[in-house]
VEXDO-884934 format. One record per atom (N, C-alpha, C, O, CB): residue in three letters; x, y, z. Coordinates in steps of 0.05 Angstrom, whole numbers, padded with zeros to 5 digits, always signed. Glycine has a CB too. Example, Ala and Ser with C-alpha at 12.3 -4.5 7.8 and 13.67 -1.06 7.14 Angstrom:
BEGIN
ALA+00264-00114+00156/ALA+00246-00090+00156/ALA+00264-00066+00156/ALA+00285-00066+00169/ALA+00226-00089+00181/SER+00257-00045+00142/SER+00273-00021+00143/SER+00258+00001+00157/SER+00268+00023+00161/SER+00282-00012+00114/
% end
This chain:
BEGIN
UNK+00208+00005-01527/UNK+00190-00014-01516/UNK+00199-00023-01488/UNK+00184-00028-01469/UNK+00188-00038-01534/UNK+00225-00023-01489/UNK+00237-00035-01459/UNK+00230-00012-01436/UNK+00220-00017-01414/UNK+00278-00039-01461/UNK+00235+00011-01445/UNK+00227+00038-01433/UNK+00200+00033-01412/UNK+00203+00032-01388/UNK+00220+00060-01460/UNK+00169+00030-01427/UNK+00149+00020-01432/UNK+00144+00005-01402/UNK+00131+00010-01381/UNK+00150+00003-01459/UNK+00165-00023-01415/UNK+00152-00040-01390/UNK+00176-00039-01363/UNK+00181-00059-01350/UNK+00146-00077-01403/UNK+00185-00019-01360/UNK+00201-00014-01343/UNK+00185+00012-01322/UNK+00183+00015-01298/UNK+00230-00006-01358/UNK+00174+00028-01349/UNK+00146+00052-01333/UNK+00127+00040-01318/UNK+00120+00048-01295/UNK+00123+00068-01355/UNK+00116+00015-01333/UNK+00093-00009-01329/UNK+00104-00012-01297/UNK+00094-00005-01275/UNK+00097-00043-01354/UNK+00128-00026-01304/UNK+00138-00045-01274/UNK+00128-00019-01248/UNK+00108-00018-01233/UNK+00186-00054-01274/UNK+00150-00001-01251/UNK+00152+00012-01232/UNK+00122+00034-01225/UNK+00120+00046-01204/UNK+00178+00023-01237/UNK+00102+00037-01248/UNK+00078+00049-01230/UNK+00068+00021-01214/UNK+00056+00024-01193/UNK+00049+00066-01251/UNK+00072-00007-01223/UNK+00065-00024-01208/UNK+00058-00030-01187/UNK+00038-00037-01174/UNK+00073-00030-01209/UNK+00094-00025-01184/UNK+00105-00025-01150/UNK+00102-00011-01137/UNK+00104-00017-01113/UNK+00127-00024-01143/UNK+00095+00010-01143/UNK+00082+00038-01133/UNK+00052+00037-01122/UNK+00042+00043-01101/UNK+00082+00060-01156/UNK+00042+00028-01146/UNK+00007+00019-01129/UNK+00000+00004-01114/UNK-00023+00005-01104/UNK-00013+00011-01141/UNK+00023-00019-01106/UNK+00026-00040-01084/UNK+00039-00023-01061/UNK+00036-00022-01036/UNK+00046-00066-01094/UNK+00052-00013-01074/UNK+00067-00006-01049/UNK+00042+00024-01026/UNK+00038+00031-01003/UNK+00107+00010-01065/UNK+00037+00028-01043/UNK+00012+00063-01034/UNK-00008+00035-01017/UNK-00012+00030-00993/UNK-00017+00091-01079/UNK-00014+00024-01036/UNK-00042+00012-01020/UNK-00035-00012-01002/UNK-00050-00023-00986/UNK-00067+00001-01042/UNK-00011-00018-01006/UNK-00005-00032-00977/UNK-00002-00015-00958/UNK+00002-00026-00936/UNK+00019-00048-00975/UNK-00004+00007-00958/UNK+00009+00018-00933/UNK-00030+00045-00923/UNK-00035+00063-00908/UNK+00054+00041-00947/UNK-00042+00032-00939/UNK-00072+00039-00920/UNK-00084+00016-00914/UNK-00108+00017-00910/UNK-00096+00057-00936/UNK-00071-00008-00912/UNK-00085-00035-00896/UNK-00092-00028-00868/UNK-00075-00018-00852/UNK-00063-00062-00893/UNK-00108-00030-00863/UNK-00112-00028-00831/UNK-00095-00048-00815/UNK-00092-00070-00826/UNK-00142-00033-00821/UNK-00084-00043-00790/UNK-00063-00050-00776/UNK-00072-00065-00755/UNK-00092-00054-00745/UNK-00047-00029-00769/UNK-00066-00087-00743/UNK-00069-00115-00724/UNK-00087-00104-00709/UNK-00089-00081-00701/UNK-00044-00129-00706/UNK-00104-00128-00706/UNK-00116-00122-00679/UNK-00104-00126-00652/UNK-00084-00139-00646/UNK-00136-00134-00678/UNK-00126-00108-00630/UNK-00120-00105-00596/UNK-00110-00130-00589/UNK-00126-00147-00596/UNK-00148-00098-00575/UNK-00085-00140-00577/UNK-00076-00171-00573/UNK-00084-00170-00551/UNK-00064-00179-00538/UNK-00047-00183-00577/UNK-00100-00165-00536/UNK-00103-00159-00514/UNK-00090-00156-00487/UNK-00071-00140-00487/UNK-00114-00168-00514/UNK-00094-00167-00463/UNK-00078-00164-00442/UNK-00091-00142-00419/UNK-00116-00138-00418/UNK-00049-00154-00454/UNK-00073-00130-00401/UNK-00084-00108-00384/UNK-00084-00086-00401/UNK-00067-00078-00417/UNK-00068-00102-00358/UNK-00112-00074-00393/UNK-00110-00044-00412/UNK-00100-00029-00389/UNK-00103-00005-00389/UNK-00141-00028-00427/UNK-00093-00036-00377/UNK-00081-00006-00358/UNK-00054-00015-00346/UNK-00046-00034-00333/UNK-00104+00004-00327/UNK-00043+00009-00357/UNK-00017+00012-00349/UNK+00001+00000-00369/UNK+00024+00007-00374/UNK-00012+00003-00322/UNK-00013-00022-00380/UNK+00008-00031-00405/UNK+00011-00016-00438/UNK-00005-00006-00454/UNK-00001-00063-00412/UNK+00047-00023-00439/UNK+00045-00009-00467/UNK+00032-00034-00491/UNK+00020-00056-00489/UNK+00082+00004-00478/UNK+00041-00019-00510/UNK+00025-00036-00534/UNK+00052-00061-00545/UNK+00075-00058-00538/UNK+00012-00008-00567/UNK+00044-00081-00558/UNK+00074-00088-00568/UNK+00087-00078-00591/UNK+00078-00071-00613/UNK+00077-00114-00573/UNK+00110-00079-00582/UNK+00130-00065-00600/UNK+00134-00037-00597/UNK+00148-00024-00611/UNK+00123-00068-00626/UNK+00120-00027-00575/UNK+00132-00001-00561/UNK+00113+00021-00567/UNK+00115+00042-00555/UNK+00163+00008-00571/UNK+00094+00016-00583/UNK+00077+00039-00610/UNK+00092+00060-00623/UNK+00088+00085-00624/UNK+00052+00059-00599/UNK+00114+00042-00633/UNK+00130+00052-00653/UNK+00122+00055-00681/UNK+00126+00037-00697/UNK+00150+00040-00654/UNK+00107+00080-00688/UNK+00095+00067-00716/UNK+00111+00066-00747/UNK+00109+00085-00761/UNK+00069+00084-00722/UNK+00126+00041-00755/UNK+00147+00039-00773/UNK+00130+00039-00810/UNK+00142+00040-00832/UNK+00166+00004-00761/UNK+00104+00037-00807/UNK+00084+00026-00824/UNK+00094+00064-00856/UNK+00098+00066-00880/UNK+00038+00024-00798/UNK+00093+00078-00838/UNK+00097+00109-00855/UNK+00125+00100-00864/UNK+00126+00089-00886/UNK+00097+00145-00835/UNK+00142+00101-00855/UNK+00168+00111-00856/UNK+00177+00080-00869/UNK+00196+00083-00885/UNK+00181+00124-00823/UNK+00171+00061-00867/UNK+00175+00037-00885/UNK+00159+00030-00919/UNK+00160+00011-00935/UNK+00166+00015-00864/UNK+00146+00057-00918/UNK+00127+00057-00942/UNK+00147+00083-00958/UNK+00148+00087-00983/UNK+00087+00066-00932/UNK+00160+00097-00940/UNK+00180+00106-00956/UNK+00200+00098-00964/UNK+00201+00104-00988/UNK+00188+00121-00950/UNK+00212+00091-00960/UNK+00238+00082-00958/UNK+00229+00058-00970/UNK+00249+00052-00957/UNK+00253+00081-00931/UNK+00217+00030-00985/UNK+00210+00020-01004/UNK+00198+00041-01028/UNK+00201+00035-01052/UNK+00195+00002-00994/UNK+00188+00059-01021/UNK+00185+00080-01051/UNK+00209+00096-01062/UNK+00211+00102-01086/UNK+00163+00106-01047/UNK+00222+00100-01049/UNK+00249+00115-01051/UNK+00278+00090-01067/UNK+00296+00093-01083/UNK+00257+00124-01012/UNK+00265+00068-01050/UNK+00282+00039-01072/UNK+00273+00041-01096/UNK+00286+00048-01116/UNK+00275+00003-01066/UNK+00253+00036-01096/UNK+00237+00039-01126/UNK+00242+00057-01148/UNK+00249+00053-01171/UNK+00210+00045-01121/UNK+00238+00083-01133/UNK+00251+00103-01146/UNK+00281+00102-01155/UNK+00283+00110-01179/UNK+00247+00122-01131/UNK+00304+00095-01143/UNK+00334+00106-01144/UNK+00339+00079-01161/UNK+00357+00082-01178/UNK+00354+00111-01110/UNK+00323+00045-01161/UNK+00327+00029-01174/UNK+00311+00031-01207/UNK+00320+00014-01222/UNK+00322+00009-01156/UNK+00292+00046-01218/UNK+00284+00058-01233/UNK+00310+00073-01244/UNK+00324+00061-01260/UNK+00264+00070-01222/UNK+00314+00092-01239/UNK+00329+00112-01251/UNK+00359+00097-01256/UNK+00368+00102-01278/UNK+00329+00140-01231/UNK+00374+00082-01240/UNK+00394+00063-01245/UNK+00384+00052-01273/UNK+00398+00058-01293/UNK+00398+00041-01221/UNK+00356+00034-01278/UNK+00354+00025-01296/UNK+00339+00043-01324/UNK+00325+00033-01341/UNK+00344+00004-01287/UNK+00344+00059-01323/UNK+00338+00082-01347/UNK+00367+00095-01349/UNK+00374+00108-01369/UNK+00312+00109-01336/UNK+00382+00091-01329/UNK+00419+00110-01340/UNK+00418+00079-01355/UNK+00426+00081-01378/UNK+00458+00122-01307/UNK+00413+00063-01351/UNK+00434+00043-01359/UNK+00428+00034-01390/UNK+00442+00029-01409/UNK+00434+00016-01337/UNK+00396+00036-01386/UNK+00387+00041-01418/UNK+00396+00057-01435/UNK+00405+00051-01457/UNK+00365+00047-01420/UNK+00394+00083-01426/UNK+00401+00096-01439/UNK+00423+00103-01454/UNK+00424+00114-01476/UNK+00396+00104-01432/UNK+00448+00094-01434/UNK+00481+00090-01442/UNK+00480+00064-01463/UNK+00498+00065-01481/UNK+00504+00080-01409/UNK+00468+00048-01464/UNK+00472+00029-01477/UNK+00452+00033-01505/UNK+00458+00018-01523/UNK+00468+00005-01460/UNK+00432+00049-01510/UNK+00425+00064-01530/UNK+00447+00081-01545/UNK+00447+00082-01570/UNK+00406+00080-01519/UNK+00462+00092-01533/UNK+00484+00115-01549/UNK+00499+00098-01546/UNK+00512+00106-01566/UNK+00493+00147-01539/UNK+00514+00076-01538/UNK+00536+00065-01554/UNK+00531+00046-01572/UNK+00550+00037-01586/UNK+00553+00056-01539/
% end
């Protein structure tokens, strides 16, 4: 059962985490359109921060299934 709601938790976090990351992103703050960059450089961190919270998820998942599991066999 613990198994269960540990599967539960983590597709959870997973469907928050997928569909946070197709939110559409800020609007034009405006300013000069010419010649200026955007803010924050148009570094786009939005991909690569949607990994790396799935990849937590994942490696903290599997920590908590060894740990179940060791504590099942003893």
């Amino acid at each position: 059962m613990k198994k269960m709601k540990y599967i539960v938790l983590l597709g959870f976090l997973f469907i928050v985490t997928v569909s946070h990351a197709q939110m559409d992103g800020p609007g034009n703050p405006g300013g000069d359109p010419i010649g200026s960059d955007p803010l924050g450089g148009g570094a786009p961190i939005g991909g690569g921060l949607t990994i790396l919270i799935g990849l937590a998820v994942v490696y903290g998942g599997r920590k908590l299934y060894n740990m179940n599991k060791k504590d099942l066999e003893e």
